[in-house]
OpenMM code with the backbone's topology and positions (N, CA, C; nanometers):
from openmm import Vec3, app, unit

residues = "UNK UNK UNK UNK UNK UNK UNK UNK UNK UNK UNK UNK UNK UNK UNK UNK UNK UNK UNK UNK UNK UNK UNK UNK UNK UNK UNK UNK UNK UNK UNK UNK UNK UNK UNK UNK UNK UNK UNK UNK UNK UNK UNK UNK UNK UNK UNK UNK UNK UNK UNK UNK UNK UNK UNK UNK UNK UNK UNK UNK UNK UNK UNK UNK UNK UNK UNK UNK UNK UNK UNK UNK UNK UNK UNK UNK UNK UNK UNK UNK UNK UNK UNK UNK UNK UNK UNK UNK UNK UNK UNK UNK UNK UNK UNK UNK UNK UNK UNK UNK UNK UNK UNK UNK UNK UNK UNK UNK UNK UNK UNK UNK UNK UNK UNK UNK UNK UNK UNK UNK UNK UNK UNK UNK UNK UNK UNK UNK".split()
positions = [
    Vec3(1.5707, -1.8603, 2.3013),
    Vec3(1.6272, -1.7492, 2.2271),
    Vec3(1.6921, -1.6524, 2.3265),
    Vec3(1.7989, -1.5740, 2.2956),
    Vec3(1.8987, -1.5022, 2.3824),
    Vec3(1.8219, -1.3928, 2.3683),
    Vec3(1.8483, -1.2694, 2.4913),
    Vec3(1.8185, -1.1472, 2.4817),
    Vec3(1.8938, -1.0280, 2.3869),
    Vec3(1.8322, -0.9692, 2.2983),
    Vec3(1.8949, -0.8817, 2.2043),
    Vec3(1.9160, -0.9460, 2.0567),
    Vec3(1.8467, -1.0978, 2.0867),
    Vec3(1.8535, -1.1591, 1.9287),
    Vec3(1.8213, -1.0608, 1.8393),
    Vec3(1.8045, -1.0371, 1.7346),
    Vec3(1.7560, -0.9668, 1.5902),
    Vec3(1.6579, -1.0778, 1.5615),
    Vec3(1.5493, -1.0095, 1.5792),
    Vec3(1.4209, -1.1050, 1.5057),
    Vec3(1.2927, -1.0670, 1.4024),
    Vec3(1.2815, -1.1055, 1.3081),
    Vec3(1.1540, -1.0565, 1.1888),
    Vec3(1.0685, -1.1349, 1.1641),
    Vec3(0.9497, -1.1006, 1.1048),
    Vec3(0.8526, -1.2088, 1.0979),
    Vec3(0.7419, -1.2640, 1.2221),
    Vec3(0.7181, -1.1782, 1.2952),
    Vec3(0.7163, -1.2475, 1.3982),
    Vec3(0.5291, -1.2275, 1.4403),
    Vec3(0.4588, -1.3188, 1.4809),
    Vec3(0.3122, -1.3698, 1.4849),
    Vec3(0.2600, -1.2635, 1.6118),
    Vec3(0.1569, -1.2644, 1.5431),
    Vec3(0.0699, -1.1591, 1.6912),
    Vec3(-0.0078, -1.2403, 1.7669),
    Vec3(-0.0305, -1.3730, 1.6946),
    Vec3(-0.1239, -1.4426, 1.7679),
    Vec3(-0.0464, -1.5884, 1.7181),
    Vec3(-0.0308, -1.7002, 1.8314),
    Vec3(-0.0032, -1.8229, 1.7900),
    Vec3(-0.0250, -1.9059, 1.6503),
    Vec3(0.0220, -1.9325, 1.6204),
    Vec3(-0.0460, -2.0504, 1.4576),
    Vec3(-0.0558, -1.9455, 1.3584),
    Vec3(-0.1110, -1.7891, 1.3922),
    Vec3(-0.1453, -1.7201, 1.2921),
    Vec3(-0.0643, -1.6883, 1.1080),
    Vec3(0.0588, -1.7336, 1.1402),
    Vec3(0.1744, -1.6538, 1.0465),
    Vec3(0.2319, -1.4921, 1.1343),
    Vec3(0.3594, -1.5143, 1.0213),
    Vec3(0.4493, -1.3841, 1.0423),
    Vec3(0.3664, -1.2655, 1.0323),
    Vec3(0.3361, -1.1318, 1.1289),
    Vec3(0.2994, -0.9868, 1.0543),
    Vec3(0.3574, -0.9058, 1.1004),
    Vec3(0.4659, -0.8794, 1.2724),
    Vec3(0.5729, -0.7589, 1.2838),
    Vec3(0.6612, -0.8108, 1.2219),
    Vec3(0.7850, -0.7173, 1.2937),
    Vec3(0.9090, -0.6917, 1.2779),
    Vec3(0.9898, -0.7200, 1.4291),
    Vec3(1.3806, -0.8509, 2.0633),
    Vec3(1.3580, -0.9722, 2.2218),
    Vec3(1.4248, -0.9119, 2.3352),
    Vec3(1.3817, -0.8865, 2.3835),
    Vec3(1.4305, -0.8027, 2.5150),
    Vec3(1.4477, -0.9444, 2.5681),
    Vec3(1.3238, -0.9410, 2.7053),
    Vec3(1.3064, -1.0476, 2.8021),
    Vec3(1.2186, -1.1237, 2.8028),
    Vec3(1.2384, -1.2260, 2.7866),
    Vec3(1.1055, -1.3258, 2.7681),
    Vec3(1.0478, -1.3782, 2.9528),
    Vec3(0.9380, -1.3443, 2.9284),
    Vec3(0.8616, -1.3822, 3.1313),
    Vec3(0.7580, -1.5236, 3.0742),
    Vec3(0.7109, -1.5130, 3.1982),
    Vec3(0.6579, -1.7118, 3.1889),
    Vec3(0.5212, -1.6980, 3.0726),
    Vec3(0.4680, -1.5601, 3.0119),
    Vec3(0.3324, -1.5638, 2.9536),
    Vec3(0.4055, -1.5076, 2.8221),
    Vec3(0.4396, -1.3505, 2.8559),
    Vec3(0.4915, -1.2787, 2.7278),
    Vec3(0.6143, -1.2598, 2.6658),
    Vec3(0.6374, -1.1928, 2.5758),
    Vec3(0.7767, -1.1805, 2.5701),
    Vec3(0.7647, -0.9989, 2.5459),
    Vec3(0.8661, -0.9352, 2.5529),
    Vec3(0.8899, -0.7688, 2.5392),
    Vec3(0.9448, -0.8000, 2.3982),
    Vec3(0.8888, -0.7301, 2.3157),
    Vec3(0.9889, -0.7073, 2.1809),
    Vec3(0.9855, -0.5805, 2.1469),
    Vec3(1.1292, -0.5130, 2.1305),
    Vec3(1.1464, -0.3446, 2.0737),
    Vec3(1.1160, -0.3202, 1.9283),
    Vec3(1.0654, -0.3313, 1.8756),
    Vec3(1.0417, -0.2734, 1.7467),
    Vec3(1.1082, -0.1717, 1.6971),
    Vec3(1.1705, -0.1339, 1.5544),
    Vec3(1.2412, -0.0501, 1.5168),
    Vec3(1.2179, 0.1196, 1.5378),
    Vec3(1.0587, 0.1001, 1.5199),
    Vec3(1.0339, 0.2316, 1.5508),
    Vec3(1.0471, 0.3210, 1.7394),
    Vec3(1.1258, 0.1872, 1.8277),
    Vec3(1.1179, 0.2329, 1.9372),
    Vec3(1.0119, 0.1793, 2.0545),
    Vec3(0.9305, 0.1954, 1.9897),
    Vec3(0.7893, 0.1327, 2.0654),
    Vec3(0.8244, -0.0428, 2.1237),
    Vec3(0.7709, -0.0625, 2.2350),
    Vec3(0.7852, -0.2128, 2.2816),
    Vec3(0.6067, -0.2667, 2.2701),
    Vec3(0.6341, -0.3774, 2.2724),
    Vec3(0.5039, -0.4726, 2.2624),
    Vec3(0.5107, -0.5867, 2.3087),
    Vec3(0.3943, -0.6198, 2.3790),
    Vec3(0.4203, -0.7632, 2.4354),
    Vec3(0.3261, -0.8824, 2.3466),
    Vec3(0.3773, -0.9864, 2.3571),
    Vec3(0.3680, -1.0978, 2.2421),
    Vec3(0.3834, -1.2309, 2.3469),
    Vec3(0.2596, -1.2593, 2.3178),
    Vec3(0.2148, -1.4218, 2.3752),
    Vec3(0.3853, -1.5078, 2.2983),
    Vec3(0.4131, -1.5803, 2.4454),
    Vec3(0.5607, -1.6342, 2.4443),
    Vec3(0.5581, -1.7570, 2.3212),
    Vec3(0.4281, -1.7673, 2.3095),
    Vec3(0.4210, -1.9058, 2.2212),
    Vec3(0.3987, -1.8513, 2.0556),
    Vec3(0.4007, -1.7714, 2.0349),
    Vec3(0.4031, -1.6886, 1.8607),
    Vec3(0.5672, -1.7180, 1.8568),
    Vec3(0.5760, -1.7425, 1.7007),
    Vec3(0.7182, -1.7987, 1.6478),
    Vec3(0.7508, -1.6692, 1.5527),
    Vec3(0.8800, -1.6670, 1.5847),
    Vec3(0.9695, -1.5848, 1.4234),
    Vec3(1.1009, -1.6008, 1.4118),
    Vec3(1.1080, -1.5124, 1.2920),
    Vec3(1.2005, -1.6053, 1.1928),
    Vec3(1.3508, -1.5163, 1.2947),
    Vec3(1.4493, -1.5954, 1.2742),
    Vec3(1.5907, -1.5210, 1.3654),
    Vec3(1.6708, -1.4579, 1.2370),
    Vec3(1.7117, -1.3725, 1.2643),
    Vec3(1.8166, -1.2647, 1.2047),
    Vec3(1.7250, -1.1487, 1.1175),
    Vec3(1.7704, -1.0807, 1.0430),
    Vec3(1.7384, -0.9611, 0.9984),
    Vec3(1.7170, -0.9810, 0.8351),
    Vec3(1.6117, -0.9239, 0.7741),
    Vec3(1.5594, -0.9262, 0.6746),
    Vec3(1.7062, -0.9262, 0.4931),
    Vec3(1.6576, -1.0340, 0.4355),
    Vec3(1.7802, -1.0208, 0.3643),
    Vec3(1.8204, -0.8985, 0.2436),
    Vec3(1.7138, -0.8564, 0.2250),
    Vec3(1.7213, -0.7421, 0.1121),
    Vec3(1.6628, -0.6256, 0.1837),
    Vec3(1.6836, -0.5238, 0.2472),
    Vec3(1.5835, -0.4544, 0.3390),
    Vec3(1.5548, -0.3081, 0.1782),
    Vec3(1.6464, -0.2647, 0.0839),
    Vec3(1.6413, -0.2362, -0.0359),
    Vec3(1.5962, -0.2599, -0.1572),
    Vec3(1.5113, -0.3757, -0.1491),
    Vec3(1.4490, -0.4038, -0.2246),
    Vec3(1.3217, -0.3344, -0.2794),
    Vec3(1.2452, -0.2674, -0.1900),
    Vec3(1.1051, -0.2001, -0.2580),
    Vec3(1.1627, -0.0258, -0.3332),
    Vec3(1.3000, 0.0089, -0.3171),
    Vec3(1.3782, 0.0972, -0.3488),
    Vec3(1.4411, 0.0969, -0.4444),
    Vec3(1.4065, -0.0413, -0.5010),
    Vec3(1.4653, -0.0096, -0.6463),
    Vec3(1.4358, 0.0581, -0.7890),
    Vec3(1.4689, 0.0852, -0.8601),
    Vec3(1.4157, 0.1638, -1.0178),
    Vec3(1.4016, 0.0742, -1.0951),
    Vec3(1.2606, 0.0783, -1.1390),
    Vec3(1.2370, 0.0351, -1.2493),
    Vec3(1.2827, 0.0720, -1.3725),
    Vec3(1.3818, 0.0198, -1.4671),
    Vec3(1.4534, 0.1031, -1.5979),
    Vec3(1.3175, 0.1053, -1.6883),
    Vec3(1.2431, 0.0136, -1.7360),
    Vec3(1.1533, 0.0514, -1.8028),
    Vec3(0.9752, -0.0198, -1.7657),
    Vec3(0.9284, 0.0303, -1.8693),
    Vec3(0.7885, 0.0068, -1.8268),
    Vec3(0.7554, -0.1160, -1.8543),
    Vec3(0.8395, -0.2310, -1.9277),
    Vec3(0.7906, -0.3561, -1.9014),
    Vec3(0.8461, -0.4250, -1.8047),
    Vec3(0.9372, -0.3589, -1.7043),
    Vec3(0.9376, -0.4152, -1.6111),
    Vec3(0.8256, -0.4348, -1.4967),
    Vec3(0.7555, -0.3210, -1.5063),
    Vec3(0.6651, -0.3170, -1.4021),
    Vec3(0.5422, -0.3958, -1.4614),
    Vec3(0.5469, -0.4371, -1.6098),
    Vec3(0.4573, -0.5113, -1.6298),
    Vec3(0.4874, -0.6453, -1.5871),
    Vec3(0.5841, -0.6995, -1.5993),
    Vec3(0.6667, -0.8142, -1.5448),
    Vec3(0.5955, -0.8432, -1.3642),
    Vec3(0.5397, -0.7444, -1.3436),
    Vec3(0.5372, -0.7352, -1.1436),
    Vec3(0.3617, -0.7731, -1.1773),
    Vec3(0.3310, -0.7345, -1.2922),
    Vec3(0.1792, -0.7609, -1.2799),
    Vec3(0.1192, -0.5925, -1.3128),
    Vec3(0.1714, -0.4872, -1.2801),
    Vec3(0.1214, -0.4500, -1.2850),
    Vec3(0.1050, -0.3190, -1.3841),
    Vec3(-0.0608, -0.2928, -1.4333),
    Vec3(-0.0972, -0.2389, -1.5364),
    Vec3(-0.1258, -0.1183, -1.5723),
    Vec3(-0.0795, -0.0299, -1.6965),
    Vec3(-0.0579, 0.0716, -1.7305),
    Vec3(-0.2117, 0.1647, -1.6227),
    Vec3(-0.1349, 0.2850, -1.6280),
    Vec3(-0.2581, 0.3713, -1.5578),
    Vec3(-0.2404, 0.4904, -1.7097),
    Vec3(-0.4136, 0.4647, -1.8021),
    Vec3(-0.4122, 0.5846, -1.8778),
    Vec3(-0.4973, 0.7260, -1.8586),
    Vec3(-0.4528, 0.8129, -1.8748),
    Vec3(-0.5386, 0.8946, -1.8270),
    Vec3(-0.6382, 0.9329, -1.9467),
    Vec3(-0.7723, 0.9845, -1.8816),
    Vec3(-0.9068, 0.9784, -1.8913),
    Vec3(-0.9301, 1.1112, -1.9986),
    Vec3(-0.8507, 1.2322, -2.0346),
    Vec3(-0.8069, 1.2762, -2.1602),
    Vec3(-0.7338, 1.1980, -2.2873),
    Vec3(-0.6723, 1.0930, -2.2703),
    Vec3(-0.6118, 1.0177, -2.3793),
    Vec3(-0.7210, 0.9080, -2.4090),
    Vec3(-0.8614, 0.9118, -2.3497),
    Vec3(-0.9484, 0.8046, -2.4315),
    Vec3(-1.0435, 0.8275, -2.4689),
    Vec3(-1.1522, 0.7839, -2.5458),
    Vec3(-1.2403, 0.8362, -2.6430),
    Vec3(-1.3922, 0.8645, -2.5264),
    Vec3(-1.4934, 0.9338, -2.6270),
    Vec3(-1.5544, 1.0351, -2.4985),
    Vec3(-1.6379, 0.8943, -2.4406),
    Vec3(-1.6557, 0.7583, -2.5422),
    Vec3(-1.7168, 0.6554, -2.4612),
    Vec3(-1.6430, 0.6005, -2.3911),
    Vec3(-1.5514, 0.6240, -2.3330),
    Vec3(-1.4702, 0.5120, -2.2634),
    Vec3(-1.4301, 0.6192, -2.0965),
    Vec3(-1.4675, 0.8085, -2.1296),
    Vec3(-1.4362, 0.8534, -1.9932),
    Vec3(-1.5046, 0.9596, -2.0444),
    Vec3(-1.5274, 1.0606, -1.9265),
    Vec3(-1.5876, 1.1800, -1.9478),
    Vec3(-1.5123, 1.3337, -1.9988),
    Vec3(-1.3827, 1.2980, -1.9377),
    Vec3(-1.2250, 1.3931, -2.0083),
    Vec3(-1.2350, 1.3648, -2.1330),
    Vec3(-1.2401, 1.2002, -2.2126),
    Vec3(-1.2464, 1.1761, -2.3423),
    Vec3(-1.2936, 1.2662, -2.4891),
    Vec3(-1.1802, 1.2415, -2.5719),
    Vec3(-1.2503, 1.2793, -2.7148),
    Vec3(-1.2135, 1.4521, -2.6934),
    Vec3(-1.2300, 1.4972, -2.8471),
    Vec3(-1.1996, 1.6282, -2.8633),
    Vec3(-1.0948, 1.6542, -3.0099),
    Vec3(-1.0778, 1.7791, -3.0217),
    Vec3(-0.9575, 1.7868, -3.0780),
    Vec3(-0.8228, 1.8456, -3.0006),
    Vec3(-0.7221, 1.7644, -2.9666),
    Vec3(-0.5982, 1.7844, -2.9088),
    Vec3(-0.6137, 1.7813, -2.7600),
    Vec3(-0.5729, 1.8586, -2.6968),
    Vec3(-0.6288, 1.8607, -2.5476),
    Vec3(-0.7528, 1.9643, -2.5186),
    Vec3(-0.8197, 1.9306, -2.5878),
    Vec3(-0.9333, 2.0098, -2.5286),
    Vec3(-1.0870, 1.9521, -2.4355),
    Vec3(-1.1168, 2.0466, -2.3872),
    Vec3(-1.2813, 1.9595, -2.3288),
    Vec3(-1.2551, 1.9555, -2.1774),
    Vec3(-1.1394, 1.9672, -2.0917),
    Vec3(-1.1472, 1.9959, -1.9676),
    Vec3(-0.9672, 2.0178, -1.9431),
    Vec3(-0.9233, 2.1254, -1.9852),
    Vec3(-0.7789, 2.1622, -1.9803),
    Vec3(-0.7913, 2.2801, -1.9428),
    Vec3(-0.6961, 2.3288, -1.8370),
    Vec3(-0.7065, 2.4707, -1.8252),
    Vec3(-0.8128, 2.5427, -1.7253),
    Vec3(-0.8614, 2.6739, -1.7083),
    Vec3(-0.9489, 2.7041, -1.6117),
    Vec3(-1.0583, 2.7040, -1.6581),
    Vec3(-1.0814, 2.6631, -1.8291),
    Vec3(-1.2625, 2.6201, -1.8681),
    Vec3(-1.2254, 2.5018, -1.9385),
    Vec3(-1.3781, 2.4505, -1.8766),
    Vec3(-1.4199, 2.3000, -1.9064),
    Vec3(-1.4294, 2.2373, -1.7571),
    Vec3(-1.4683, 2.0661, -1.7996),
    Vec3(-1.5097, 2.0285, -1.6525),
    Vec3(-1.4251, 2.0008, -1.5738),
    Vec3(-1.4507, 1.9810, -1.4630),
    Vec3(-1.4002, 1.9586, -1.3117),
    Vec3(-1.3470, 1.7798, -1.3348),
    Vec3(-1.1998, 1.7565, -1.2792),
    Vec3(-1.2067, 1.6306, -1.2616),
    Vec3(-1.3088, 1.5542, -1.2364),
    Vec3(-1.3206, 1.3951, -1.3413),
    Vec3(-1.4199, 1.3532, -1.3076),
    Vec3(-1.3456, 1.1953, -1.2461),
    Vec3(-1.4464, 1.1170, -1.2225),
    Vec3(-1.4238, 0.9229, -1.2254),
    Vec3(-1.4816, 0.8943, -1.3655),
    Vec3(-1.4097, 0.7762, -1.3854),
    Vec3(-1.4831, 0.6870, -1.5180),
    Vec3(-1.6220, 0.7254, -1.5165),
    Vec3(-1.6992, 0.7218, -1.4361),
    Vec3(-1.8205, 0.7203, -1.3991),
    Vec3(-1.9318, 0.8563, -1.3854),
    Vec3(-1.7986, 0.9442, -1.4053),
    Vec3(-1.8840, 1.0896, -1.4256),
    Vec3(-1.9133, 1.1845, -1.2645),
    Vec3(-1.8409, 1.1194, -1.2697),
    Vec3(-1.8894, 1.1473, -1.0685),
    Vec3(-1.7099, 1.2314, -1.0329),
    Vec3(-1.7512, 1.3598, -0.9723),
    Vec3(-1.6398, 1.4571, -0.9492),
    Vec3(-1.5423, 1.3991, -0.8226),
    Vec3(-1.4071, 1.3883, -0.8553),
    Vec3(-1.3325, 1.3229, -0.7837),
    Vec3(-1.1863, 1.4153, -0.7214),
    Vec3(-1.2928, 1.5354, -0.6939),
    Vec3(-1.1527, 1.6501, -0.6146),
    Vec3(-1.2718, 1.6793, -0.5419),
    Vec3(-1.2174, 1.7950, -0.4503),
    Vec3(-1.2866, 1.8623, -0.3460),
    Vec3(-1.3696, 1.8054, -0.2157),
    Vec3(-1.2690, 1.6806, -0.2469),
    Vec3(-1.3484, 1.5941, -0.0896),
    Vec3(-1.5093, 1.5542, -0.1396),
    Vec3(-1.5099, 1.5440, -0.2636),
    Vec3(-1.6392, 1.4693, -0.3341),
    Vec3(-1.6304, 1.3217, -0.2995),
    Vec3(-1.7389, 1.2744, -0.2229),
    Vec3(-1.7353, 1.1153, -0.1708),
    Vec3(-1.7801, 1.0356, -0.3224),
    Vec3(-1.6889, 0.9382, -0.3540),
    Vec3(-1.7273, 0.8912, -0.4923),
    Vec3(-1.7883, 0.7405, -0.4239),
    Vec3(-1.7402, 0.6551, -0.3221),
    Vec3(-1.7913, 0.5228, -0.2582),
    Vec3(-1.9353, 0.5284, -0.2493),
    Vec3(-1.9675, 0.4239, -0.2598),
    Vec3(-2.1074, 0.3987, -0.2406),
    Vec3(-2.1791, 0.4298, -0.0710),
    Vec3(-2.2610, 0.5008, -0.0417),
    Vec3(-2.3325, 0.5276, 0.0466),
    Vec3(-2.3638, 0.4834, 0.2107),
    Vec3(-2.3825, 0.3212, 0.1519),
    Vec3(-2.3239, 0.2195, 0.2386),
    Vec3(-2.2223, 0.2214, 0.3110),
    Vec3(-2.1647, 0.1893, 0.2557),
    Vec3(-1.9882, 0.2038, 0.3306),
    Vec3(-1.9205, 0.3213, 0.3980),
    Vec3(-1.9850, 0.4048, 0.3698),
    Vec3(-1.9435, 0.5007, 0.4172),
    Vec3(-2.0551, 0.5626, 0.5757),
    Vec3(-2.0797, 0.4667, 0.6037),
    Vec3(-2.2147, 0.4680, 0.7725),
    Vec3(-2.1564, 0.3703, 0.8029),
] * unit.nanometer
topology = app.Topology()
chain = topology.addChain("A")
for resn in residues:
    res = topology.addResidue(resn, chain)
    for name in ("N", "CA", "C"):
        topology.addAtom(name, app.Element.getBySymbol(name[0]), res)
């Protein structure tokens, strides 16, 4: 490969698959500039793909409507005032009432557990 190729895709570790984004290649590493500026060196034997990404606009596009994004997989987010008081703790009422405004409760989780003010909602474990 020539110096200054355009290269993407490219392995951090041999066999592994593609996970960055060619200066001079020496007898072990190779120098690669990365877009953000930064250089990195990369075992000479990791492979990637040559030229430059074909849609780089693609995660920039607009969705016109909401079954498109169902089309991607992915699923409505409802909020926890629009469902009944068994299904969330915002739930149920008449109109918006029960935690709107400066009385009533504090954001909650499904689960009843307060989810502002740097309230740890993860389990205990995981978090040591």
């Amino acid at each position: 490969m020539r110096i200054g190729t355009m290269i993407h895709n490219i392995e951090v570790n041999p066999g592994q698959g593609g996970k960055l984004i060619l200066k001079e290649p020496t007898s072990r590493y190779c120098l690669i500039k990365l877009p953000s500026g930064a250089e990195k060196l990369i075992d000479s034997r990791c492979r990637a793909t040559i030229g430059m990404v074909s849609n780089p606009s693609h995660g920039a596009r607009k969705l016109r409507k909401a079954g498109q994004s169902r089309w991607l997989g992915r699923r409505p987010v409802v909020r926890g005032v629009a469902m009944n008081p068994v299904d969330h703790p915002h739930g149920g009422g008449e109109g918006r009432s029960k935690s709107s405004g400066n009385h009533g409760r504090c954001s909650l989780t499904p689960w009843g557990k307060p989810c502002k003010s740097g309230y740890k909602t993860g389990p205990l474990k995981r978090r040591k």
